[in-house]
C-alpha positions as CSV (number, residue, x, y, z in Angstrom):
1,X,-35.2,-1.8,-25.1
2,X,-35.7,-0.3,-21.5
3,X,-34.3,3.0,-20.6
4,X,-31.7,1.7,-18.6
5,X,-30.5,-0.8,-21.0
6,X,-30.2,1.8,-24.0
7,X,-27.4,3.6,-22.2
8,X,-25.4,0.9,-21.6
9,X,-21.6,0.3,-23.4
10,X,-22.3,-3.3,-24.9
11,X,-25.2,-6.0,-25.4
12,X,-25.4,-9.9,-26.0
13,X,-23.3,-10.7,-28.7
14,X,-20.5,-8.2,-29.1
15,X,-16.5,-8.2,-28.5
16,X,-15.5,-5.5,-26.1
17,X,-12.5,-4.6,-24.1
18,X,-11.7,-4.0,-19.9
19,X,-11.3,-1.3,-18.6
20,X,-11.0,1.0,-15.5
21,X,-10.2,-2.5,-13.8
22,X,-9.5,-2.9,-10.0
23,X,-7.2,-5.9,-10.7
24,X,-4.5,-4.2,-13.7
25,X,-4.6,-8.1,-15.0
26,X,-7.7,-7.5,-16.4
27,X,-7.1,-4.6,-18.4
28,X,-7.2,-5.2,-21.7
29,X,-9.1,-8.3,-22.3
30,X,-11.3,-9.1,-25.1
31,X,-14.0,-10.8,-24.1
32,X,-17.3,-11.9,-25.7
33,X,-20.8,-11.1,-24.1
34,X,-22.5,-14.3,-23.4
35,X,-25.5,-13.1,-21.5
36,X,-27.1,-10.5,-18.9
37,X,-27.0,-11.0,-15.3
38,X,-28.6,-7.7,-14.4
39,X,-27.5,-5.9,-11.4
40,X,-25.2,-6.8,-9.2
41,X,-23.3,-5.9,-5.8
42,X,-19.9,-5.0,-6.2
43,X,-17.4,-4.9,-4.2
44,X,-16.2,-1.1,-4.3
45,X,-19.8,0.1,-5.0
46,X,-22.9,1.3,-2.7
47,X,-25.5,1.0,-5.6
48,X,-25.6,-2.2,-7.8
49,X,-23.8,-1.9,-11.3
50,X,-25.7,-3.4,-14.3
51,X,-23.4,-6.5,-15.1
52,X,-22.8,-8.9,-18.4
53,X,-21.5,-12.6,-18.3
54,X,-18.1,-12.7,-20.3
55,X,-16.1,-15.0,-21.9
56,X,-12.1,-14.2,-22.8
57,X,-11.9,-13.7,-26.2
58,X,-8.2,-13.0,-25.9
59,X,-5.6,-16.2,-26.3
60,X,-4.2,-17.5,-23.0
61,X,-6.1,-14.5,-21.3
62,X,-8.1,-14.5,-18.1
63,X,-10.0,-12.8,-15.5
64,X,-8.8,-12.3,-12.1
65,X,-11.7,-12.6,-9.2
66,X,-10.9,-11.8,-5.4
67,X,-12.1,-15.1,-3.7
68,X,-12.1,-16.3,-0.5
69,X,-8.6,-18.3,-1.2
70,X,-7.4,-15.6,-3.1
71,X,-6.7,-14.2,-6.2
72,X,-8.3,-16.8,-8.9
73,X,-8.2,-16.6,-13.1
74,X,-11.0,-17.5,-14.9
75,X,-12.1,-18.3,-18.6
76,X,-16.1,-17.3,-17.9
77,X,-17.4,-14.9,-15.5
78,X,-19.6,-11.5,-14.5
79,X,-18.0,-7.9,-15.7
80,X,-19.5,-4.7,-15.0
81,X,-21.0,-2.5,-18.3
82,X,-19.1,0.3,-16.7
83,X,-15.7,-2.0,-17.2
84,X,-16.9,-2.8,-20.4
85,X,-16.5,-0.6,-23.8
86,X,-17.7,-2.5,-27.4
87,X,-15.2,-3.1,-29.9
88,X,-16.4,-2.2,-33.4
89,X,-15.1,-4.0,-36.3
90,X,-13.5,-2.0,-39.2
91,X,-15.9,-0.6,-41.9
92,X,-15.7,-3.4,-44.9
93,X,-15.4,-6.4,-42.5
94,X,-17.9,-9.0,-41.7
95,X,-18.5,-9.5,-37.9
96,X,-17.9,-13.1,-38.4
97,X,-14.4,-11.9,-39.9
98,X,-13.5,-10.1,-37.3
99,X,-14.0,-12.4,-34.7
100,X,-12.0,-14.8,-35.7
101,X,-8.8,-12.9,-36.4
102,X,-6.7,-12.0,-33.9
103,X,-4.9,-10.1,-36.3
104,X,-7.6,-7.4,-37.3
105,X,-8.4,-7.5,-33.3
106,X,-4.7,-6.0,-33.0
107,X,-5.1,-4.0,-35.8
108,X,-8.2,-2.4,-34.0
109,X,-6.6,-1.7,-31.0
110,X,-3.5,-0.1,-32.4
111,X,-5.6,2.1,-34.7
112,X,-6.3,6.0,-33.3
113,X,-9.8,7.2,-33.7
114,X,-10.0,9.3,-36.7
């Protein structure tokens, strides 16, 4: 792994959650990590910010873009690693377990940090 990749909040792979959003709709989200897209410009930013491609993990959930039209929801699309913190399954559970329940996803997120 390259320097600048071990320091980053998620990787290929894992559930994680927005955060520090612009748009408040996309707080909150789970979304999947499909892929890298390196860095990108964002809007808000004068040095490029290391960015994932996402998926919505989250039922009925979506993430808002500024586009040309306006404000658009999407299924798919790049998040920032600094938007981005991993979600860790509860000891005792299988990844594959946890991904498919929305029920220990809730559970996660309502349970403090011991």
């Amino acid at each position: 792994m390259t320097d600048h990749t071990s320091k980053l909040n998620c990787s290929v792979g894992d559930l994680a959650i927005t955060v520090n959003c612009s748009f408040p709709q996309n707080l909150g989200n789970i979304v999947r990590i499909l892929s890298a897209s390196g860095f990108e410009e964002w809007q808000g930013f004068e040095e490029p910010l290391f960015t994932w491609n996402v998926q919505v993990a989250t039922e009925g959930g979506q993430l808002f873009y500024q586009m040309e039209d306006g404000i658009e929801g999407f299924q798919e699309g790049p998040v920032p690693d600094k938007y981005l913190r991993r979600i860790t399954p509860p000891q005792n559970y299988l990844m594959d377990e946890f991904i498919n329940s929305e029920q220990l996803q809730m559970d996660l997120l309502l349970t403090e940090p011991a």
